[in-house]
C-alpha positions in Angstrom: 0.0 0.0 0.0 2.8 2.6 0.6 4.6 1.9 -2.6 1.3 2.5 -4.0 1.3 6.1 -2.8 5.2 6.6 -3.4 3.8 6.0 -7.1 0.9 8.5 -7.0 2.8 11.2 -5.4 5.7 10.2 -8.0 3.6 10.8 -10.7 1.9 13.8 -9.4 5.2 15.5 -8.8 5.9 14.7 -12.3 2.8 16.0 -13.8 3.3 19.3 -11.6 6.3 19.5 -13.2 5.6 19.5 -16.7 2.5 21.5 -16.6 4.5 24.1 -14.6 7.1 23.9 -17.8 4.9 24.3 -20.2 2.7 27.6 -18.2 6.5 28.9 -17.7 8.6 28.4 -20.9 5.8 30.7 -23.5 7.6 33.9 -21.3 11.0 32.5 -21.2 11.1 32.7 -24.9 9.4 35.7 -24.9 12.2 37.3 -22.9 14.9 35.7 -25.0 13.6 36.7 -28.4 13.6 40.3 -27.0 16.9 40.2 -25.9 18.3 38.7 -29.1 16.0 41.3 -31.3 17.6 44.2 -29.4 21.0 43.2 -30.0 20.7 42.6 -33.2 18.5 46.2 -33.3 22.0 47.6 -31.5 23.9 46.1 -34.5 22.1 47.6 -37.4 21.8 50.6 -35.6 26.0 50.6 -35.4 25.8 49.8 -39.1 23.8 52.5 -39.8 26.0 55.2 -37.4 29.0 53.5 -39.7 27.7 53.6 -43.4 25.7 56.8 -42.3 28.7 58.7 -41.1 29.9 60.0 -44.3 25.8 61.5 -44.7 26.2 62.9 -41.6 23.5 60.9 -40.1 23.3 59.4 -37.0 20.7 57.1 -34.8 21.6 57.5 -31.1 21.3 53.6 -29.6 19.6 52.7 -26.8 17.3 49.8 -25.7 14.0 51.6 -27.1 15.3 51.9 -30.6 17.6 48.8 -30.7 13.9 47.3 -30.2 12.1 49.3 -32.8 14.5 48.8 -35.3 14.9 45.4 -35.0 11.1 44.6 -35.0 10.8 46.7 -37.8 13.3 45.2 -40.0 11.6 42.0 -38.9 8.3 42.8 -39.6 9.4 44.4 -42.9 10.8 41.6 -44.3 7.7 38.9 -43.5 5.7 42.0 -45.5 4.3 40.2 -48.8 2.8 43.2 -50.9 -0.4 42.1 -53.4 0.0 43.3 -56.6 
């Protein structure tokens, strides 16, 4: 009889488990798409600082536009325009 509740709590442990992975892991990669689309927002906006220098233009970077330019540039190139 007691190995038959070591089982059920065993399995209930590992149910908890999963179902707290699954509630938990949408945010995790959540948090690390934003943090890889901002520093590849920060790289584009160096790019542009570099190639723009000679224009005299520059983007100042921080973490608002590395963001905004990075999910632009994404969005922008999932665009399909209907002609």
């Amino acid at each position: 009889m007691e190995s038959t509740n070591t089982i059920i709590i065993f399995l209930g442990c590992i149910m908890a488990i999963i179902l707290f992975g699954k509630i938990f892991i949408l945010p995790i990669k959540m948090i690390i798409k934003l943090i890889i689309n901002s520093i590849l927002g920060g790289l584009i906006i160096i790019c542009i600082n570099w190639i723009g220098a000679a224009f005299n233009l520059h983007i100042g970077l921080n973490i608002l536009t590395s963001i905004f330019v990075r999910n632009t540039w994404n969005s922008r190139s999932h665009t399909t325009y209907n002609i």
